[in-house]
N, CA, C and O atoms as a GROMACS GRO file, in nm:
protein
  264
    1UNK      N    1 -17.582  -5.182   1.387
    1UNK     CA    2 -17.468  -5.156   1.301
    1UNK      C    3 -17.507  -5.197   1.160
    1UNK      O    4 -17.556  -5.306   1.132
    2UNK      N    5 -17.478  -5.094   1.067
    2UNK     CA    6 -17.518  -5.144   0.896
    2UNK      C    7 -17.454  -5.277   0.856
    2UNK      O    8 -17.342  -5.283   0.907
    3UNK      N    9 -17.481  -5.390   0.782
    3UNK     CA   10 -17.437  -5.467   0.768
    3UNK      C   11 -17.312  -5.481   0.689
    3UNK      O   12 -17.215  -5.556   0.686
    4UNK      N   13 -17.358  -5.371   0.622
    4UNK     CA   14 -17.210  -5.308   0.507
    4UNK      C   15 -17.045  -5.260   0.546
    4UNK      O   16 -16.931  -5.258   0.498
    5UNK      N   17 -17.133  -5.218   0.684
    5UNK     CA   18 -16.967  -5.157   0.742
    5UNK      C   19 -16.964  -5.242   0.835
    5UNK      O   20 -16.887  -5.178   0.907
    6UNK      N   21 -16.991  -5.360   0.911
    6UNK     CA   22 -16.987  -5.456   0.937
    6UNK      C   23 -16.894  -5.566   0.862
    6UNK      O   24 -16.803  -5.636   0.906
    7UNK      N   25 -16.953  -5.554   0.726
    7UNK     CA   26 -16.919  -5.655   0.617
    7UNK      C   27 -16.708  -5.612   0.606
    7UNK      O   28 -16.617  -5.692   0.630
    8UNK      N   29 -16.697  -5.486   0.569
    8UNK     CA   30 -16.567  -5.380   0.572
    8UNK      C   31 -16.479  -5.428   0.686
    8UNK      O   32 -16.362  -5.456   0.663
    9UNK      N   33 -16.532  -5.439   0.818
    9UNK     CA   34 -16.451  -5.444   0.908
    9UNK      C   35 -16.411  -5.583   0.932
    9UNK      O   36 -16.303  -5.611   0.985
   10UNK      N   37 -16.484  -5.658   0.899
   10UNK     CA   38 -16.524  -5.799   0.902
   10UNK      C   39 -16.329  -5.851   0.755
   10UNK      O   40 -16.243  -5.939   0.754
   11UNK      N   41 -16.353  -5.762   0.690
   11UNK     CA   42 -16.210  -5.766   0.586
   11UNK      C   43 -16.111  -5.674   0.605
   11UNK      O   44 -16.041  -5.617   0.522
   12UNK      N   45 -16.116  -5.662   0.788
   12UNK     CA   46 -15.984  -5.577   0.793
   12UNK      C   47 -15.941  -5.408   0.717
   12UNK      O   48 -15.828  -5.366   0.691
   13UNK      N   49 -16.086  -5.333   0.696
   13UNK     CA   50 -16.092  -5.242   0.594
   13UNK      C   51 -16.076  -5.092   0.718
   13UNK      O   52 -16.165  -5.035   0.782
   14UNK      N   53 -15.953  -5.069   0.714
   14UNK     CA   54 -15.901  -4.994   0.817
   14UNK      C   55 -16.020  -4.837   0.846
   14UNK      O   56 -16.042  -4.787   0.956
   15UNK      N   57 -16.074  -4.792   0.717
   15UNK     CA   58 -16.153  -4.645   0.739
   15UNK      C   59 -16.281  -4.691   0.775
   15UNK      O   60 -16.363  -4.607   0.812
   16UNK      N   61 -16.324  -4.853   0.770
   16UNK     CA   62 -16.417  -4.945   0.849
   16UNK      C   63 -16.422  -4.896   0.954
   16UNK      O   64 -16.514  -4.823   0.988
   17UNK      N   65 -16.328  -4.924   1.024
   17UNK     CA   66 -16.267  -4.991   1.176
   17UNK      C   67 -16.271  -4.828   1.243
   17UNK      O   68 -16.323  -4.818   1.354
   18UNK      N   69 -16.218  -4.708   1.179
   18UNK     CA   70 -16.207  -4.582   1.188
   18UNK      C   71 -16.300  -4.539   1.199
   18UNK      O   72 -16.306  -4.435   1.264
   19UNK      N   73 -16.410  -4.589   1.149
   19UNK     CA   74 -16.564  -4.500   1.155
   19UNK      C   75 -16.660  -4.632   1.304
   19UNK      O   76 -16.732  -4.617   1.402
   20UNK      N   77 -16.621  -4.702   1.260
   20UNK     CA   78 -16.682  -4.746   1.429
   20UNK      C   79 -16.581  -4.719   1.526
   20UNK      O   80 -16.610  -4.722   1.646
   21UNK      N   81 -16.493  -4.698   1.496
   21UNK     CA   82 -16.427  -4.647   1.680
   21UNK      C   83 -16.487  -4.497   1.701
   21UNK      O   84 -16.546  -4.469   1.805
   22UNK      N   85 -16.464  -4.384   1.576
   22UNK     CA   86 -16.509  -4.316   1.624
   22UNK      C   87 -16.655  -4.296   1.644
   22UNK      O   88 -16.690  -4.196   1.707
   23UNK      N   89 -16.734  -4.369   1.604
   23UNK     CA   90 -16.896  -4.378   1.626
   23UNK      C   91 -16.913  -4.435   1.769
   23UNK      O   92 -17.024  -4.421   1.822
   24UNK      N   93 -16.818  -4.494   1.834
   24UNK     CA   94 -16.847  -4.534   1.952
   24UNK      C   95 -16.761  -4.540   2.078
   24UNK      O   96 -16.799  -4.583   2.187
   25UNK      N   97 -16.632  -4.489   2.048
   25UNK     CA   98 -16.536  -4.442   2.128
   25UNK      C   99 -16.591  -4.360   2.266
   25UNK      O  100 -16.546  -4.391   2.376
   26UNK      N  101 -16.663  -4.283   2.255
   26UNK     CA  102 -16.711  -4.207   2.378
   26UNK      C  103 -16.831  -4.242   2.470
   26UNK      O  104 -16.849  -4.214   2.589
   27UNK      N  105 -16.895  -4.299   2.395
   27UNK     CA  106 -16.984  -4.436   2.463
   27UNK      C  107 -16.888  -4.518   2.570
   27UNK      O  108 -16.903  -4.499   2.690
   28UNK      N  109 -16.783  -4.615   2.514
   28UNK     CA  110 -16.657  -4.664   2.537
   28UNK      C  111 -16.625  -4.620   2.677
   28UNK      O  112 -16.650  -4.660   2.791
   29UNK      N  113 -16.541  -4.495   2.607
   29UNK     CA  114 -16.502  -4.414   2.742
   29UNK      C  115 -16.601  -4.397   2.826
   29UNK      O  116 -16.566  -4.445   2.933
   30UNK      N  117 -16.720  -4.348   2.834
   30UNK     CA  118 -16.767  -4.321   2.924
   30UNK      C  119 -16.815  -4.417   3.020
   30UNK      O  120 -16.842  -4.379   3.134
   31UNK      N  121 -16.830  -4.565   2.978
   31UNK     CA  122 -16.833  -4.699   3.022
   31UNK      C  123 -16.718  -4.719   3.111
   31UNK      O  124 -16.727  -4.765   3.225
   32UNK      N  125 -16.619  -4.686   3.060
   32UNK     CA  126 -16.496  -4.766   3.104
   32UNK      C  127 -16.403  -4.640   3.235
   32UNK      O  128 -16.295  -4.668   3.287
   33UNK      N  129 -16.474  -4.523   3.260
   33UNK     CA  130 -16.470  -4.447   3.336
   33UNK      C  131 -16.550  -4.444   3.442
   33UNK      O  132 -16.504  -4.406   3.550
   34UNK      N  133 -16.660  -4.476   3.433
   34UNK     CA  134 -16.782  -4.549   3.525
   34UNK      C  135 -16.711  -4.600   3.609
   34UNK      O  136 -16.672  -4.535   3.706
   35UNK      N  137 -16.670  -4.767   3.587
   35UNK     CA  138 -16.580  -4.864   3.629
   35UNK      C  139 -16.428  -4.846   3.685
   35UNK      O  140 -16.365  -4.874   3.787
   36UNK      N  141 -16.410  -4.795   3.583
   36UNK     CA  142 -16.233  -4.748   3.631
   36UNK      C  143 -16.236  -4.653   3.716
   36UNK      O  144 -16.211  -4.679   3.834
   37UNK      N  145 -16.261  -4.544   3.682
   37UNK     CA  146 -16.282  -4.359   3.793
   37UNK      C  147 -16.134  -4.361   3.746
   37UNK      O  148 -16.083  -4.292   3.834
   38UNK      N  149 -16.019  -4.401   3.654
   38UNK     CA  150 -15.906  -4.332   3.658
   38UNK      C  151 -15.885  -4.295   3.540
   38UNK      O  152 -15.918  -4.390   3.467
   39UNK      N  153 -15.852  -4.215   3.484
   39UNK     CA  154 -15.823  -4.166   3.341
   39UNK      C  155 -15.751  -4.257   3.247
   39UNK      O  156 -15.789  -4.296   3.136
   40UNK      N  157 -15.634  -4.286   3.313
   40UNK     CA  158 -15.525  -4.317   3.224
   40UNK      C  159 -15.580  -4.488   3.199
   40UNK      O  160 -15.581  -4.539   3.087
   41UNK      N  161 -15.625  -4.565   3.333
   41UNK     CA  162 -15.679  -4.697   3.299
   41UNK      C  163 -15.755  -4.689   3.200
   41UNK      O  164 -15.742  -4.744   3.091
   42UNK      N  165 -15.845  -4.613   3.241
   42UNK     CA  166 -15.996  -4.604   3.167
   42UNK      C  167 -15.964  -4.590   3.021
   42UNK      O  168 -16.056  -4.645   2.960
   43UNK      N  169 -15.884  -4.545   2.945
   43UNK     CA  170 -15.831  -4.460   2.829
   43UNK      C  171 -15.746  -4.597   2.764
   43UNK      O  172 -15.751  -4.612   2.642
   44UNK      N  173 -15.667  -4.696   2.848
   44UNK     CA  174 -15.639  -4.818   2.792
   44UNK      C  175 -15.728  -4.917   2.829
   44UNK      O  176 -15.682  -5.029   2.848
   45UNK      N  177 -15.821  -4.901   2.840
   45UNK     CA  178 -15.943  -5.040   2.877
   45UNK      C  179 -16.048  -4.956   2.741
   45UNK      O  180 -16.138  -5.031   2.706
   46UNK      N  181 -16.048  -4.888   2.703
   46UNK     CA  182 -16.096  -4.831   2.594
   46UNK      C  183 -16.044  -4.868   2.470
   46UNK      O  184 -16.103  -4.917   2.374
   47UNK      N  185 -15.931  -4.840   2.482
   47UNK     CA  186 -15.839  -4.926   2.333
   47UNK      C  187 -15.835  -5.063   2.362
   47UNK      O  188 -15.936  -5.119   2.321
   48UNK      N  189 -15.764  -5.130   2.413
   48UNK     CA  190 -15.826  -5.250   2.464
   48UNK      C  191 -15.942  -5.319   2.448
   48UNK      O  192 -15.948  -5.442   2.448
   49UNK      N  193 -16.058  -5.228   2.430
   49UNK     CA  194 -16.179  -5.344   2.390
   49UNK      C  195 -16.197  -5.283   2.243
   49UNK      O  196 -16.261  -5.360   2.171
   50UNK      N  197 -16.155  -5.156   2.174
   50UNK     CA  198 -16.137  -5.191   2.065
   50UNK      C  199 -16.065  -5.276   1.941
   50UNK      O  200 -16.096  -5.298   1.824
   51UNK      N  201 -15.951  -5.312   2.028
   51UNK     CA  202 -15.848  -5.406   1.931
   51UNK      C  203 -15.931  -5.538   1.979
   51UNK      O  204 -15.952  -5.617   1.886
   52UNK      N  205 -15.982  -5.576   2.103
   52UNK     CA  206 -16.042  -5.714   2.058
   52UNK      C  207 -16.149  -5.740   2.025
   52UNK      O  208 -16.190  -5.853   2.003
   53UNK      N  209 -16.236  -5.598   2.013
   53UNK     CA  210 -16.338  -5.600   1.864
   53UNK      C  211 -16.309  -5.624   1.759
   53UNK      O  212 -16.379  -5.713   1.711
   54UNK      N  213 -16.187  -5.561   1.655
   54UNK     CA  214 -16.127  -5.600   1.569
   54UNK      C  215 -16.060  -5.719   1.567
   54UNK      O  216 -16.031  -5.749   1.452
   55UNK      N  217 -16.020  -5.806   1.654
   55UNK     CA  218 -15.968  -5.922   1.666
   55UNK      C  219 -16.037  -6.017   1.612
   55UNK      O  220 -16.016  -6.089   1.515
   56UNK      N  221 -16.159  -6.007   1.718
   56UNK     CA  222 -16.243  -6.131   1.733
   56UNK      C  223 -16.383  -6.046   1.642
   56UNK      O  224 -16.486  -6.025   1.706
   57UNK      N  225 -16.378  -6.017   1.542
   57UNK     CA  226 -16.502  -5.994   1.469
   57UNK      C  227 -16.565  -6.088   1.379
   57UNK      O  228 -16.685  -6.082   1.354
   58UNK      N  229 -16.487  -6.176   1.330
   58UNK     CA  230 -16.533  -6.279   1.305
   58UNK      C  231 -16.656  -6.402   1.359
   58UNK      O  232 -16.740  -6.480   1.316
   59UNK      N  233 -16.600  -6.357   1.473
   59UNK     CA  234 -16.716  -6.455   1.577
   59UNK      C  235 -16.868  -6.347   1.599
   59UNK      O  236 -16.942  -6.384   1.690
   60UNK      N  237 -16.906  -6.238   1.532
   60UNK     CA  238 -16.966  -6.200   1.569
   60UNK      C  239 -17.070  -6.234   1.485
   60UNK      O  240 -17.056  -6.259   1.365
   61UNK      N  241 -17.200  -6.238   1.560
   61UNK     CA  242 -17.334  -6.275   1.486
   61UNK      C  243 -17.412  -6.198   1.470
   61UNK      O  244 -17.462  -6.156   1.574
   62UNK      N  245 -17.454  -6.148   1.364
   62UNK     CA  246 -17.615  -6.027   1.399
   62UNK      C  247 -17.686  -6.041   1.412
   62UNK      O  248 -17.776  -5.958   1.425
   63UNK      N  249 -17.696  -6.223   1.421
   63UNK     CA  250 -17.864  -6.251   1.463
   63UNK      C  251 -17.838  -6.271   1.637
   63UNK      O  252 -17.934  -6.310   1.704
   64UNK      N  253 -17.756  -6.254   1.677
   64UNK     CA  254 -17.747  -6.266   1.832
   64UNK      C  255 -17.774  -6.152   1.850
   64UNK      O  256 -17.855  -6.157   1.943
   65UNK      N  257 -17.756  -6.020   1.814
   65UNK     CA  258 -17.751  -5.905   1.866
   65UNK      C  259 -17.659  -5.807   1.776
   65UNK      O  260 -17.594  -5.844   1.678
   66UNK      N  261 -17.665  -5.648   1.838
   66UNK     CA  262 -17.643  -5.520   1.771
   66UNK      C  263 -17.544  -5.539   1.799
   66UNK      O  264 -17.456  -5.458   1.771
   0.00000   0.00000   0.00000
């Protein structure tokens, strides 16, 4: 992840937050369909780990990882 739009989301910068969901939303889904096999779960376990990406972004490190 660029450190820049990192830096954006990191200040709550909503077209931030808009360009990594959609950069990784279907990744997401397709994870969370694996696991689930049900649409409608799968589709709120998807939003769901995006709001507590945005939650908890603060705690995130880039020297731990991507």
């Amino acid at each position: 992840m660029q450190e820049s739009l990192l830096h954006k989301i990191k200040l709550h910068d909503r077209v931030a937050q808009k360009q990594l969901y959609y950069e990784y939303v279907k990744l997401v889904s397709h994870i969370s369909m694996r696991y689930i096999n049900n649409t409608h779960s799968a589709q709120d376990a998807t939003q769901n780990t995006f709001v507590r990406v945005f939650q908890n972004i603060e705690k995130y490190d880039s020297n731990k990882g991507d």
